[in-house]
ROSE-4610 file (N, C-alpha, C; in Angstrom, 1 decimal, always signed):
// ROSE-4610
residu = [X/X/X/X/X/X/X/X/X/X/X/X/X/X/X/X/X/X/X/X/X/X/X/X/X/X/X/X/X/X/X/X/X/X/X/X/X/X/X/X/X/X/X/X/X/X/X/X/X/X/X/X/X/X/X/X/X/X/X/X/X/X/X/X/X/X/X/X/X/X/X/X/X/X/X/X/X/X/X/X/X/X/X/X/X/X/X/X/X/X/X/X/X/X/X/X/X/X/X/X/X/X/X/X/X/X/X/X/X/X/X/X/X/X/X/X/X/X/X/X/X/X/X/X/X/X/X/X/X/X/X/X/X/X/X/X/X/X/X/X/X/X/X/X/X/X/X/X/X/X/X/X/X/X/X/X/X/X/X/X/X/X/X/X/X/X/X/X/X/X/X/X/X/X/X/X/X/X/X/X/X/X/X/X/X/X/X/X/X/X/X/X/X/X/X/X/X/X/X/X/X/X/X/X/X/X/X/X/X/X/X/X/X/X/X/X/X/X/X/X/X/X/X/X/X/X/X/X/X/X/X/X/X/X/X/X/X/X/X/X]
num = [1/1/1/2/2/2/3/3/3/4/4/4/5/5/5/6/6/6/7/7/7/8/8/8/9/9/9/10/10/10/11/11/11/12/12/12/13/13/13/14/14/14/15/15/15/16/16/16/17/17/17/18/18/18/19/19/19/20/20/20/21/21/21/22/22/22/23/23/23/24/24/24/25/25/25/26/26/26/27/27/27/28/28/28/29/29/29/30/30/30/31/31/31/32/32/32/33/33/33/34/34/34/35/35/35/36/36/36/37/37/37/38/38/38/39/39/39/40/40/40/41/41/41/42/42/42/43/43/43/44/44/44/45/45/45/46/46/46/47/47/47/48/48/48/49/49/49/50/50/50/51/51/51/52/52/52/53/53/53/54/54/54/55/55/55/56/56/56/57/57/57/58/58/58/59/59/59/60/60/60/61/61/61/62/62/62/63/63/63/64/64/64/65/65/65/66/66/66/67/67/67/68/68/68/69/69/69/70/70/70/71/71/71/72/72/72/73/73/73/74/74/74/75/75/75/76/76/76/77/77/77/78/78/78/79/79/79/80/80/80]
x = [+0.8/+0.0/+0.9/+0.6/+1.5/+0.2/+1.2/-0.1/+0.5/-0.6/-0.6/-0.7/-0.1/-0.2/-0.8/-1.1/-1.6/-3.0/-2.7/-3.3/-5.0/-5.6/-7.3/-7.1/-8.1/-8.1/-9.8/-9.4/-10.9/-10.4/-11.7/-11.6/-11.4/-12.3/-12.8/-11.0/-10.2/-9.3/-8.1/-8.0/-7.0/-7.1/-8.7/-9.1/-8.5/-8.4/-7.8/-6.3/-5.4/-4.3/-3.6/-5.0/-4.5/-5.3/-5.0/-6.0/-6.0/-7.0/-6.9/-6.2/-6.7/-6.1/-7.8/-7.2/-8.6/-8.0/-8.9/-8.4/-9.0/-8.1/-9.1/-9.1/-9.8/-9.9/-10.5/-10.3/-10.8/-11.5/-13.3/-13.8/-14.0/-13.7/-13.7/-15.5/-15.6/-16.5/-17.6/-19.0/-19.6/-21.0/-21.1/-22.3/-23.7/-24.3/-26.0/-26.5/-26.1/-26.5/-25.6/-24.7/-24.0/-22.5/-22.5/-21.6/-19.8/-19.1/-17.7/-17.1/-16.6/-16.3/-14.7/-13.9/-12.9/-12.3/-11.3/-11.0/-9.4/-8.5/-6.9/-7.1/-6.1/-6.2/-4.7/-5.8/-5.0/-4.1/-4.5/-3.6/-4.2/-3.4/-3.8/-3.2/-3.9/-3.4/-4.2/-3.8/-4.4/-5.3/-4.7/-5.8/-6.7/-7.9/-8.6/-8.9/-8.1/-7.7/-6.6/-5.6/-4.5/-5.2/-6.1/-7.0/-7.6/-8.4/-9.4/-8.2/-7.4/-6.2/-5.8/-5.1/-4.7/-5.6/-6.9/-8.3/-8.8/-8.2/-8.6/-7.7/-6.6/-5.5/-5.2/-6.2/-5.7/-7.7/-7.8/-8.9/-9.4/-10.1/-10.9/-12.3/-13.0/-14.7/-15.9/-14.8/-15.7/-14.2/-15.0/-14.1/-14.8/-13.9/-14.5/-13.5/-14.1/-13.2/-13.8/-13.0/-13.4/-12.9/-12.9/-12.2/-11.7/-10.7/-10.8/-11.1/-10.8/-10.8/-12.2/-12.7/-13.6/-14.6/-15.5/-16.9/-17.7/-18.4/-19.0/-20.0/-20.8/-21.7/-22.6/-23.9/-25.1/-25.7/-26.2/-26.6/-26.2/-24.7/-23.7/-23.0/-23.0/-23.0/-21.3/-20.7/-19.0/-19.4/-18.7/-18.5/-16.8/-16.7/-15.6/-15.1]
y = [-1.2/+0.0/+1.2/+2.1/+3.7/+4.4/+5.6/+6.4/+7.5/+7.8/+9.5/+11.0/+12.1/+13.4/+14.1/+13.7/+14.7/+15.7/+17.0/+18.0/+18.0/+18.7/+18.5/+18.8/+17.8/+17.3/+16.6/+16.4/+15.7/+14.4/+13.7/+12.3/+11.6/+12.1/+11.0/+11.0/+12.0/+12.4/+11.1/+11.4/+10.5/+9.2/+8.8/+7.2/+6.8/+7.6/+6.8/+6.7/+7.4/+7.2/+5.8/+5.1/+4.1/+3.1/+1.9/+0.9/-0.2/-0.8/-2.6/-2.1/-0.9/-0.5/+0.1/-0.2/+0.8/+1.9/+2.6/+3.9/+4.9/+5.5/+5.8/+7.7/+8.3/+9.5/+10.6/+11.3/+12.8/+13.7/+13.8/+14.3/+15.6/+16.6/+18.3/+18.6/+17.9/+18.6/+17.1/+17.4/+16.1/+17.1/+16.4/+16.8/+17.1/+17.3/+17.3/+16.0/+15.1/+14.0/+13.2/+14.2/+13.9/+12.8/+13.0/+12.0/+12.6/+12.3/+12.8/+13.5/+14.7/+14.7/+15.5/+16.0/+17.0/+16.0/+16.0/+15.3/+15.2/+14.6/+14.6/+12.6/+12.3/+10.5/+10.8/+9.6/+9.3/+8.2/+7.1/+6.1/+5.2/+4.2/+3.1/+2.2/+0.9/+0.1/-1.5/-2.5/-3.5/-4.0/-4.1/-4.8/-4.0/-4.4/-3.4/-3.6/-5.0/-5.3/-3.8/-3.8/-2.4/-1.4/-1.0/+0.3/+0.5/-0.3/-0.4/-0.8/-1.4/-1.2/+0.9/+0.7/+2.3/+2.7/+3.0/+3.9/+4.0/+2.8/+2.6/+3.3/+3.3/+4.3/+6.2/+6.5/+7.5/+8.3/+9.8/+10.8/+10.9/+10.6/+11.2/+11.2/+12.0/+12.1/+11.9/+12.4/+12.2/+11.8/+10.4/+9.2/+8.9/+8.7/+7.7/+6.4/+5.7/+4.2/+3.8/+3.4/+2.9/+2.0/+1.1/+0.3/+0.6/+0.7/+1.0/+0.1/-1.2/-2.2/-2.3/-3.9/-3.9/-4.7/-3.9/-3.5/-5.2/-5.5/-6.9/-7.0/-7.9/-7.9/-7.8/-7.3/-7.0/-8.2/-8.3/-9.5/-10.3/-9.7/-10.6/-9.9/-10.7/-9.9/-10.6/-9.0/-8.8/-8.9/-9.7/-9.6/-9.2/-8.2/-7.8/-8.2]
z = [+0.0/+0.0/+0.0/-1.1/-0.8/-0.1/+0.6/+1.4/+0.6/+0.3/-0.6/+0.3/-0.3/+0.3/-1.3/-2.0/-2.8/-2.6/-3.6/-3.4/-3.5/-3.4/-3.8/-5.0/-6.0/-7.4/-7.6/-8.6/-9.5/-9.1/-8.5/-7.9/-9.3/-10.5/-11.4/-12.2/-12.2/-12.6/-12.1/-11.0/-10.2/-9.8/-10.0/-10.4/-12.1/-12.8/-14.2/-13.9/-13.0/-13.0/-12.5/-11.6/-11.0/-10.7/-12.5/-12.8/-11.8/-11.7/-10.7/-9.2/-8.8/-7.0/-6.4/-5.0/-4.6/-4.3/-3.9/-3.7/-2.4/-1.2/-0.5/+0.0/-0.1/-0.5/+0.6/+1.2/+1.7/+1.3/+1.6/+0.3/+0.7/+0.2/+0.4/-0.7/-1.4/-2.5/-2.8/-2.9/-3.7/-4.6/-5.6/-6.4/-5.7/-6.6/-5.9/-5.7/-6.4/-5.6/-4.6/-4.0/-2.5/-3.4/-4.5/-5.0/-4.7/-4.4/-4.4/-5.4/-5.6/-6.8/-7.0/-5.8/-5.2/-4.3/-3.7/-2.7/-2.7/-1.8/-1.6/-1.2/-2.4/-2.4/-1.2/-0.2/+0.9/+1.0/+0.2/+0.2/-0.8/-1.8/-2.9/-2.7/-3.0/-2.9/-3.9/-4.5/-4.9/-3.8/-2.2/-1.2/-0.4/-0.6/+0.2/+1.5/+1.8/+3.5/+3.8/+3.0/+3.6/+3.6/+2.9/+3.1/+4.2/+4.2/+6.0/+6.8/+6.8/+8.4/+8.4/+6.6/+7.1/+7.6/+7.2/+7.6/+9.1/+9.9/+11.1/+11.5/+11.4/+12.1/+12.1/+11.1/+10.9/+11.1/+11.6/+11.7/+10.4/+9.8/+8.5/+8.5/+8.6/+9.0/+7.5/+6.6/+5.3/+4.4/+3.9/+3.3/+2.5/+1.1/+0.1/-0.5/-0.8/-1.4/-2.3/-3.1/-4.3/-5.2/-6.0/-6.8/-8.3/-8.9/-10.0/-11.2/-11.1/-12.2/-12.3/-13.2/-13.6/-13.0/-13.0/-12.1/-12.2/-11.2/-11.6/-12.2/-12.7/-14.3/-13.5/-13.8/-13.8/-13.0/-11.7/-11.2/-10.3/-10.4/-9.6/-8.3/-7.6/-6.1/-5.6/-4.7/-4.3/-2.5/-2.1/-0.6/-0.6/+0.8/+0.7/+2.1]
């Protein structure tokens, strides 16, 4: 897992930088329908076990996580 210091940015921007990782995020800004859309990436990683350990260690009140690879088919259900 890298832990990131980057600046506030376009979430949807800095999810294409970094395919098949999750991603976990600080959200400063979200649309009208409450969606994220501004934020400072906190840390990436391929496991999204290292995300939730970093996440538990560190103060962040409004968090987003996310996956970047490919999404599951219509129907088909993810336990994490």
């Amino acid at each position: 897992m890298e832990v990131m210091a980057m600046e506030t940015n376009d979430i949807l921007q800095i999810e294409k930088q970094y395919q098949d990782e999750w991603l976990l995020f600080e959200v400063y800004e979200v649309d009208e329908h409450e969606r994220p859309i501004r934020g400072k990436l906190l840390a990436h990683s391929p496991s999204h076990a290292a995300l939730d350990e970093f996440l538990s260690k560190i103060q962040c009140d409004d968090f987003y996580v996310t996956y970047t690879g490919e999404r599951p088919k219509k129907g088909m259900a993810v336990v994490l």
